[in-house]
Structure formats: structure tokens, C-alpha cells
C-alpha positions as CSV (number, residue, x, y, z in Angstrom):
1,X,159.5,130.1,192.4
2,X,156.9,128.7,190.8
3,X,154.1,131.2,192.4
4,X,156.2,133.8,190.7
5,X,154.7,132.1,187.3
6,X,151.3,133.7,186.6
7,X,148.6,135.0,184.0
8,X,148.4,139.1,183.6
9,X,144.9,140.5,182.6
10,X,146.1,143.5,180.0
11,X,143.8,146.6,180.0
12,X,141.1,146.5,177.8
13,X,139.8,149.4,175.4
14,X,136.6,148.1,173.8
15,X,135.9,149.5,170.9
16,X,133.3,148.8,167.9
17,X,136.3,149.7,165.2
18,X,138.6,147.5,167.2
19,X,139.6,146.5,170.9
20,X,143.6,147.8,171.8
21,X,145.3,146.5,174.3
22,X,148.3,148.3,176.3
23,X,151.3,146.6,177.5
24,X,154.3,149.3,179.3
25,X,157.4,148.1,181.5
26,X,156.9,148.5,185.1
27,X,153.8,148.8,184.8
28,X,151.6,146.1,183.5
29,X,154.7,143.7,183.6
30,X,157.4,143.6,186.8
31,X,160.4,144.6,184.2
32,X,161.2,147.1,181.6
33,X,160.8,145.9,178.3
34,X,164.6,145.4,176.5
35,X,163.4,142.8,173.2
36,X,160.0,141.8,171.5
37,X,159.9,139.0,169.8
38,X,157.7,136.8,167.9
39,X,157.1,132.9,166.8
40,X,155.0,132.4,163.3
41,X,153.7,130.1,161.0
42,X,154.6,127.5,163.3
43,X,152.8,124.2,162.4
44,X,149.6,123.0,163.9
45,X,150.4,121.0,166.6
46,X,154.3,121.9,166.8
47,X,156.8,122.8,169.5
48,X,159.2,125.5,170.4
49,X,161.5,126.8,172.7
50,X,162.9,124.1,175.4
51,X,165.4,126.0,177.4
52,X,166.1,127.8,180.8
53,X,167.2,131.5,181.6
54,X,169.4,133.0,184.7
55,X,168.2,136.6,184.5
56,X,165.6,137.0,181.7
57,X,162.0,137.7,182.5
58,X,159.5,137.4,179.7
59,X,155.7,138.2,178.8
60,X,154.5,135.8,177.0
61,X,150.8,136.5,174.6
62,X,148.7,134.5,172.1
63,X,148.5,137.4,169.8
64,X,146.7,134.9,167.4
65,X,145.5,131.2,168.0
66,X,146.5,129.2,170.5
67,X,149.2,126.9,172.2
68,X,150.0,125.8,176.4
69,X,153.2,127.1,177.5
70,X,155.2,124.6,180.6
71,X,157.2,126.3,182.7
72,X,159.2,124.6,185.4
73,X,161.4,125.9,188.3
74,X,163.5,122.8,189.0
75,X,161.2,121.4,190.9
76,X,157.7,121.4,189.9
77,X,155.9,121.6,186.3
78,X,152.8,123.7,185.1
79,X,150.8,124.0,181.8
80,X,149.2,127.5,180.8
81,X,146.9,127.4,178.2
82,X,147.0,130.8,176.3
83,X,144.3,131.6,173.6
84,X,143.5,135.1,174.0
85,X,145.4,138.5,173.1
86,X,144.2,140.6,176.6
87,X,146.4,138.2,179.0
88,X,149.8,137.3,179.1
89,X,151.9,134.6,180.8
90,X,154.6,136.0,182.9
91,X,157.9,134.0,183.8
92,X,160.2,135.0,186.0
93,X,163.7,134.7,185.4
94,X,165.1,131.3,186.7
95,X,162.3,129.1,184.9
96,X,162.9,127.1,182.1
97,X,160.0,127.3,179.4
98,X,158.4,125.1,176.4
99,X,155.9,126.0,174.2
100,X,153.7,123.4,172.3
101,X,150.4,123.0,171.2
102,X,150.0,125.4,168.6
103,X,147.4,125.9,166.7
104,X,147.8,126.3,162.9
105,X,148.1,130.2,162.5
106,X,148.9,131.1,166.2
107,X,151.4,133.8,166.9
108,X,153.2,133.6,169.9
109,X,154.6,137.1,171.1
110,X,157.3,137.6,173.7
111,X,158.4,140.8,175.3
112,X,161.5,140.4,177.3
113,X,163.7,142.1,179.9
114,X,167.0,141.7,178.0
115,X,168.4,142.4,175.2
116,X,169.6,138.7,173.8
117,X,172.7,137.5,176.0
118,X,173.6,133.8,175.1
119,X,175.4,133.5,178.1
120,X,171.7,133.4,179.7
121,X,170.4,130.1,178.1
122,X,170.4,126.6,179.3
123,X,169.4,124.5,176.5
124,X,170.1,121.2,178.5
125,X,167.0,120.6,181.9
126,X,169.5,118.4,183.4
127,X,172.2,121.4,183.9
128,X,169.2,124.2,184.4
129,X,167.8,121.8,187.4
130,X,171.3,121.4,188.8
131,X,172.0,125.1,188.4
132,X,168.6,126.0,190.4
133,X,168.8,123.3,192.6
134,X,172.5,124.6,193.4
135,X,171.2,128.1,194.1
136,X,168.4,126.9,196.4
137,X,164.9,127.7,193.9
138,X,164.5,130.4,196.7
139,X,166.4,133.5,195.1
140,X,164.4,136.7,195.1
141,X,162.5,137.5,192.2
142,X,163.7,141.3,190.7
């Protein structure tokens, strides 16, 4: 699943009043958009997140600063490094996520395909892996 995991290049409109950058479900990202989100004033250096979803898919952009993301799929780890506001990380649903790293005013923005469902956290690795590893890592990405 982990191939599933990769960086989207956002269209650019360069401007010399100011660059925009579009973002629409179904097109530039594989899901309709249900929830934005965003993390802030995090502290330099900090962590967040450090849990696992069954059906949520996410975009994830440095809208400001820096910070790496780790996903991992069960099975195998891998560090994005996102510093720029044009490119998102997209995670498939099935991956459990961290985010670290942050520098001191980043802004981490999340677009999701779900509206918030508690149901669809893990917040412990050891039952996400087990639940994946149950399921085989090989169910179809929708």
C-alpha cells in the first residue's frame, strides 16, 4: 500500500501580486473533500498526530514552514519532507501517519475525505499493524 503514499504537484498560478494554488476533490486529489483541518503554533521541533485510519484519505500541505510526515502501512516506513505550499502529501486510507519536525511557525493543513468518525482511529501501532496485517495490506485503494 505504500506506493499508494505519494507527493501531488498543485497547479500553479504565478502571479507578481501573489501565486494561488487550487486544490478540488476528484480532481487534483483521488477523494471528495468532506473536512479541512489545520495544526498551528505547534512548537519548533514538536510532534503530532500518531494514529492509523480504516477509511480516511487525507491531503496533507505545508501551508507555512516546514515538518516530515511518516507514514507506514504495516509493514514498511517512509519519511516525506514537506516545506512548500504547491505539493501535498497524499495518504491513502489504511496508513497510519505521524507528523514531527516542525518548524517554529509551520502550518500543517489537512483536507480529508470524511467528516470526523472516531470509530476510524487507531491510536495504538500494535492494533493498527494487526488490523492491516489481518486484512492482508493488499485491499484496493478507493
Amino acid at each position: 500500500m505504500m506506493e499508494h503514499c505519494r507527493i501531488i504537484d498543485l497547479p500553479r498560478h504565478n502571479d507578481p501580486r501573489g501565486n494561488l494554488s487550487v486544490v478540488e476533490g476528484g480532481i487534483h486529489v483521488p477523494f471528495d473533500l468532506e473536512r479541512v483541518y489545520y495544526l498551528y503554533d505547534v512548537p519548533g521541533g514538536s510532534a503530532r498526530a500518531g494514529h492509523g485510519h480504516v477509511e480516511l484519505q487525507q491531503l496533507i500541505i505545508a501551508m507555512s514552514g516546514s515538518f516530515d510526515v511518516i507514514v507506514d502501512d504495516g509493514y514498511e516506513r517512509k519519511k516525506f519532507h514537506l516545506n512548500r505550499s504547491y505539493y501535498g502529501l497524499y495518504i491513502p486510507k489504511l496508513m497510519w501517519r505521524e507528523v514531527e519536525n516542525f518548524s517554529s511557525g509551520g502550518v500543517c493543513l489537512v483536507m480529508a475525505s470524511t467528516k470526523f468518525d472516531k470509530s476510524d482511529y487507531y491510536y495504538d501501532y500494535d492494533e493498527f499493524a494487526a488490523m492491516v496485517q489481518q486484512r492482508g495490506g493488499n485491499e484496493s485503494q478507493s
